[in-house]
KEMAR-858064 format. One record per residue (C-alpha): residue number from 1; residue in three letters; chain; x, y, z. Coordinates in steps of 0.02 Angstrom, whole numbers. Layout:
<nodes>
{NUM, "ALA", "A", {X, Y, Z}} ...
</nodes>
This chain:
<nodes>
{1, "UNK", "A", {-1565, -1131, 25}} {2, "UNK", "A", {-1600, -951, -20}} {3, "UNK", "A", {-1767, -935, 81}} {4, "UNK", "A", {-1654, -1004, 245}} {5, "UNK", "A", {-1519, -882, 229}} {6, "UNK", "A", {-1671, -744, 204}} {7, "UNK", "A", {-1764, -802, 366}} {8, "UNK", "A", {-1599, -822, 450}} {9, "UNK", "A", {-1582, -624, 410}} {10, "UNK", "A", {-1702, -568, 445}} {11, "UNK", "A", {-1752, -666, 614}} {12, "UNK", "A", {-1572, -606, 691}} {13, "UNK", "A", {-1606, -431, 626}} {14, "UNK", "A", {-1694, -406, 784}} {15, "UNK", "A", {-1559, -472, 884}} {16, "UNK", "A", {-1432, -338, 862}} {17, "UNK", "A", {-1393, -204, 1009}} {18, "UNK", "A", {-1459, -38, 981}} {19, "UNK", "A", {-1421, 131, 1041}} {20, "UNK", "A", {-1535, 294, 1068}} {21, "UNK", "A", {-1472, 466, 1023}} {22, "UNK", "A", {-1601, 605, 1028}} {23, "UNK", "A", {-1747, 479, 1065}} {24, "UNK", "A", {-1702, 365, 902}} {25, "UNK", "A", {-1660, 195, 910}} {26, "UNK", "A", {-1492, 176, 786}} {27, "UNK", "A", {-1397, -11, 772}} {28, "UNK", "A", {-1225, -27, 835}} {29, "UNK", "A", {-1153, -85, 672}} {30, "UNK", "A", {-1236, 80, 594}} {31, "UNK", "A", {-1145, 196, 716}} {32, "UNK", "A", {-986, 58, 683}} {33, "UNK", "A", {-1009, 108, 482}} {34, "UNK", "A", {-1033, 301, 502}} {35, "UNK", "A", {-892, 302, 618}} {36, "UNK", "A", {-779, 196, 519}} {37, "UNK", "A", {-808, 296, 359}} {38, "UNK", "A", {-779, 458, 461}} {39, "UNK", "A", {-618, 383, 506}} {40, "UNK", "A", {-579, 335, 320}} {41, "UNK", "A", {-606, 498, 261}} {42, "UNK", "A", {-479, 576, 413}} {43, "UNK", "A", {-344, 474, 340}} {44, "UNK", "A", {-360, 529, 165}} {45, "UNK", "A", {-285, 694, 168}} {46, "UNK", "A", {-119, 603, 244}} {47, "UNK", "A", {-114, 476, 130}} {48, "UNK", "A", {-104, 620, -3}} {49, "UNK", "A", {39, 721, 99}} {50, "UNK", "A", {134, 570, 104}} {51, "UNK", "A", {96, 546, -58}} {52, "UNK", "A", {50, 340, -23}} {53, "UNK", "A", {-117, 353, -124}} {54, "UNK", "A", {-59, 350, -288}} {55, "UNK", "A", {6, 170, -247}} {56, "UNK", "A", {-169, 109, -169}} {57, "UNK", "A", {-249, 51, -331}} {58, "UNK", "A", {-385, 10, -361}} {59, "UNK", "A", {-440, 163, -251}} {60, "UNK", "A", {-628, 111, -221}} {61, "UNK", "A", {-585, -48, -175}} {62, "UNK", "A", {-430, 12, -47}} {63, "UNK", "A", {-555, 155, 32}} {64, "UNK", "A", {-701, 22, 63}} {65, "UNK", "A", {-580, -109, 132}} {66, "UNK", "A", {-538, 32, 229}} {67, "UNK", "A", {-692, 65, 298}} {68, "UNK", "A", {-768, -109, 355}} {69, "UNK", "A", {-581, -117, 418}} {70, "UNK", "A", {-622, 26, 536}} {71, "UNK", "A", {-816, -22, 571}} {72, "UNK", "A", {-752, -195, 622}} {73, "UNK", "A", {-608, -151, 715}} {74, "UNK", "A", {-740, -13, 834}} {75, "UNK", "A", {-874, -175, 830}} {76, "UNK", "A", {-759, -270, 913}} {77, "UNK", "A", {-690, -132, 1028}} {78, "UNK", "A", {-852, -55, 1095}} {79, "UNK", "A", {-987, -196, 1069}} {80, "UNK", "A", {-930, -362, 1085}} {81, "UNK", "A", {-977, -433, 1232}} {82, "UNK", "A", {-866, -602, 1254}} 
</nodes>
């Protein structure tokens, strides 16, 4: 069962869209990540001046939900192709 889901990885690994910048060959859901954490960390700072954070515990948990929150949301946006 292991050794499927393995193969099954790493055979679709291949099949994922990828995007040059500067001459290197980056996956979308890499750019999705970086952009989505970038986005994560613009929000902080008004989360603290309206003084929300303090109510968004666990904080690791709440800033990572965050994040694949954001990384999905531009996945679905800029790459899917349905």
């Amino acid at each position: 069962m292991l050794a499927s889901g393995v193969w099954a990885v790493i055979s679709f690994a291949g099949c994922d869209p990828v995007i040059s910048i500067g001459g290197t060959n980056f996956p979308d859901w890499l750019i999705c990540l970086i952009g989505g954490a970038a986005l994560a960390a613009l929000l902080r700072p008004l989360l603290l001046v309206l003084r929300l954070e303090r109510y968004l515990r666990p904080l690791v948990i709440f800033y990572s939900s965050l994040i694949i929150l954001f990384a999905l949301s531009a996945w679905l946006i800029f790459f899917n192709r349905h």
